[in-house]
N, C-alpha and C positions, 0 to 999 in steps of 0.2 A: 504493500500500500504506500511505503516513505517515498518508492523507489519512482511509482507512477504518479503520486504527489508532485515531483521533480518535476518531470516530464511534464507533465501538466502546466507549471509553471512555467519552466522555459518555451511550451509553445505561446505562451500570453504574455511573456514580456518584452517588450520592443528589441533589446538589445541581443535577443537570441532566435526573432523571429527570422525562419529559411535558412538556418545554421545547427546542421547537426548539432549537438552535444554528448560528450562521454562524461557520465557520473559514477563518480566514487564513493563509496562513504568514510566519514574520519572516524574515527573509533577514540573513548575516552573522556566525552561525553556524561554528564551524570545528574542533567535534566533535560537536555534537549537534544535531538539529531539532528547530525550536522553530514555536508556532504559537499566536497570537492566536484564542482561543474566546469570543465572544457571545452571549448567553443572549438578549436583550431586558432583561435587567434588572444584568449585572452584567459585566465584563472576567475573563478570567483567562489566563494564558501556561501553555501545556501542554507541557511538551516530552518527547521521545522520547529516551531514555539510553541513546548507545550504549558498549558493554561499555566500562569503564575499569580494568579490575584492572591492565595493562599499563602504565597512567598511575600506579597509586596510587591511585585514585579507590575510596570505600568510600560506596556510597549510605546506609546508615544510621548514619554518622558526616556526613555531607554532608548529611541530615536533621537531625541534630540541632542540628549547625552551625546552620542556616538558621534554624531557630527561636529559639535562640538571639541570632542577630542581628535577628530580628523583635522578639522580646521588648526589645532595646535599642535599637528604635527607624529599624535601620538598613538591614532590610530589606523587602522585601512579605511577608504572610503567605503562610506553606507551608501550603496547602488540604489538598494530599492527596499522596502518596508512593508507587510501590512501584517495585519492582529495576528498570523501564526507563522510568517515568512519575513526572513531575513536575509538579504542579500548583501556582501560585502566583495568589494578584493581583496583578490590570494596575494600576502605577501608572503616572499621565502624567506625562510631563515630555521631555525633551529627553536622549536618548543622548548622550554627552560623544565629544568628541574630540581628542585633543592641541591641535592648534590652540584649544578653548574652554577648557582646562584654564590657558589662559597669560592668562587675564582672573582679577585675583587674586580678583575675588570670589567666582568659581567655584571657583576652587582651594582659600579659604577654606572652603567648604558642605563639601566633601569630606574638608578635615583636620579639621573639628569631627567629619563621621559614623564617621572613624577614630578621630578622640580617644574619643569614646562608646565604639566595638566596642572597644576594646582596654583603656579602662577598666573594663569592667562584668566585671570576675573573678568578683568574690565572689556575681554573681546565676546563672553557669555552669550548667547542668542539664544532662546527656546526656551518652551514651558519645562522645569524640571522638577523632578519629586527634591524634598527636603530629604534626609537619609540621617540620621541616629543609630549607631549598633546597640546603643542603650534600649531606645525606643522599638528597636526590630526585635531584640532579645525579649524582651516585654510581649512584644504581640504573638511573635513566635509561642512561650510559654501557655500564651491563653488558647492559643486555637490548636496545639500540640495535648493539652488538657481535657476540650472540649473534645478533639478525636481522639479519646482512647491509648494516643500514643506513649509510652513507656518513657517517664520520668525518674529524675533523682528524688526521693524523699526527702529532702532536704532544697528542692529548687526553690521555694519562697527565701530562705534566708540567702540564697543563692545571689537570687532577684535583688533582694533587698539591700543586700552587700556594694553588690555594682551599683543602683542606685545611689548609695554614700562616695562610691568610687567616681559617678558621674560629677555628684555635686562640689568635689575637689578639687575641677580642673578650673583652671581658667579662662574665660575667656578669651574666644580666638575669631576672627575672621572666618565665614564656611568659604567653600571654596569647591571647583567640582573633582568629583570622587568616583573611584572604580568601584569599590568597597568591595571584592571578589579578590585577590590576587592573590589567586593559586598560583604556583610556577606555570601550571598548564595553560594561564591568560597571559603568558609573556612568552612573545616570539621573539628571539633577538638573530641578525644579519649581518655580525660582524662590525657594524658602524652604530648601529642604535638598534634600540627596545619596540618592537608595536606591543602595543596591550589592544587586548581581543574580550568579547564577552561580557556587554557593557549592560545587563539588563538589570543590578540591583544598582547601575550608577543615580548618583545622585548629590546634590549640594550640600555638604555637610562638613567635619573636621579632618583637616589633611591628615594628620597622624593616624586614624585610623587604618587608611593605605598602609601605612607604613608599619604598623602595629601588626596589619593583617599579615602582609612582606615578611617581616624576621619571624612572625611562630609559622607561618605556613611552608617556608624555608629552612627552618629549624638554624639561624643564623646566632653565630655565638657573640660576644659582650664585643669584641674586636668589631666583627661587620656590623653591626649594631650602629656602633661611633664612626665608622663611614659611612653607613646611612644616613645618620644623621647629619655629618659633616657636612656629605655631599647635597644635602638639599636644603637645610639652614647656616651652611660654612661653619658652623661653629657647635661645638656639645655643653651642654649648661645641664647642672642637676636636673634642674625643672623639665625640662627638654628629654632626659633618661625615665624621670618617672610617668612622664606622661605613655613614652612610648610602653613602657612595663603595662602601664592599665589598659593601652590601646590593643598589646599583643593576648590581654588576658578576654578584652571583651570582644574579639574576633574570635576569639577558641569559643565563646560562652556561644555565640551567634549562631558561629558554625554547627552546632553541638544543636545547638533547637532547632537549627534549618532541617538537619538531620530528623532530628525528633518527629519537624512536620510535616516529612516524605516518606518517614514509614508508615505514616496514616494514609498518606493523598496518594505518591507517585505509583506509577506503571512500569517504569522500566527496572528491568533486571539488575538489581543493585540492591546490596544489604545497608539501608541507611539506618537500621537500626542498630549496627555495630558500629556505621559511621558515627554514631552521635554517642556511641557508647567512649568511642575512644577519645575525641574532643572533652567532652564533659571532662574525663581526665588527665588530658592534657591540660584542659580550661581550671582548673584547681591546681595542679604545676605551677602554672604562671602564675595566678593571685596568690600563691604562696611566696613568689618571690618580689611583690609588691612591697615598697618600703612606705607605712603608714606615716 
């Protein structure tokens, strides 16, 4: 059905109409399919969107997102859009993977394509969701609750904990946001970073990117302070503990998104282990939070 889904699509869109195509699929994927389309003259990644209102996910905020980060350089161009199809260009390069992320000059590419996304405020164009991991942990919990899905016994004081941990930060300018960055979102070519895979982006606190970055990379205390170097020049305690809570409440996030796909999702993937193993990773990290 994904396959003549395609098909179907490229006979309806201008830029592939009377031009064979050869489709592939990508594999690794782990809420939506996605699929390599050939024209003979050009690449592009089609992917098939499955429903995310459950997630948060707002396709034409996650449009405008994406362009947005095209425009600044940081992402492939978004071809074409609608409610369950996404269309981008193929760029080459090498899917990142924790393990590559701990070569610092890979790690570099990537805090300069953050430094750019989260600099470029004032060129912003489009309707975009507001984005909180705080806030998403939160909603997560209640509609993970409501479906039956397998919790911590302990997740209210969980909840309540990061709440205190919210109310600690400081004030910061929002700024636009990937808030996804698995290694699997970052293509890198050698010269620079594309980031891919923009559906929970949104305007919110840059550190969380970056928060997301060092636990989803398993980056130690060293790439840490390049990371942070590289995208604010400089390391300041404030600066260390912030990213500490941002890398504990991307695990916490992660860990309920999990929770609220062993209830909803379809595809073949145990996300209730997924969310079994964040939850504790996500108590690691707020263990190493300096109160």
């Amino acid at each position: 059905m994904s396959h003549a889904r395609i098909q179907s699509i490229a006979r309806s869109l201008p830029l592939w109409q009377n031009r064979p195509v050869e489709i592939k699929p990508l594999t690794g994927g782990i809420t939506n399919q996605n699929f390599v389309v050939r024209d003979g003259v050009e690449q592009f990644v089609v992917r098939l969107c499955a429903d995310g209102m459950q997630l948060g996910i707002d396709r034409r905020s996650e449009a405008a997102c994406h362009r947005a980060a095209a425009a600044a350089g940081v992402a492939p161009e978004l071809v074409h859009h609608e409610p369950d199809v996404l269309v981008t260009r193929f760029v080459a390069g090498e899917t990142l993977t924790a393990a590559r992320l701990q070569d610092h000059r890979v790690l570099r590419r990537v805090a300069l394509a953050l430094r750019r996304l989260h600099a470029d405020r004032s060129r912003i164009v489009g309707e975009m969701l507001e984005f909180s991991g705080f806030a998403a942990s939160r909603t997560y919990a209640v509609r993970a609750r409501r479906w039956g899905a397998e919790l911590p016994a302990d997740i209210d004081a969980i909840l309540e904990d990061a709440g205190d941990l919210e109310r600690s930060l400081a004030p910061t300018q929002p700024s636009l946001c990937h808030n996804d960055l698995l290694p699997a979102n970052l293509i890198d070519d050698g010269r620079q970073t594309w980031i891919v895979d923009w559906e929970l982006a949104g305007v919110g606190h840059p550190m969380f990117d970056l928060g997301g970055l060092a636990s989803n990379a398993g980056l130690d205390a060293a790439a840490e302070e390049e990371l942070l170097t590289a995208c604010f020049d400089r390391v300041t305690p404030a600066a260390q503990r912030e990213l500490a809570i941002f890398k504990a409440v991307s695990l916490l996030r992660e860990a309920l998104w999990g929770a609220v796909q062993s209830a909803s999702a379809t595809l073949d993937f145990d996300y209730r282990q997924y969310a079994a193993v964040h939850f504790e990773r996500y108590r690691a990290a707020r263990a190493n939070i300096r109160d």
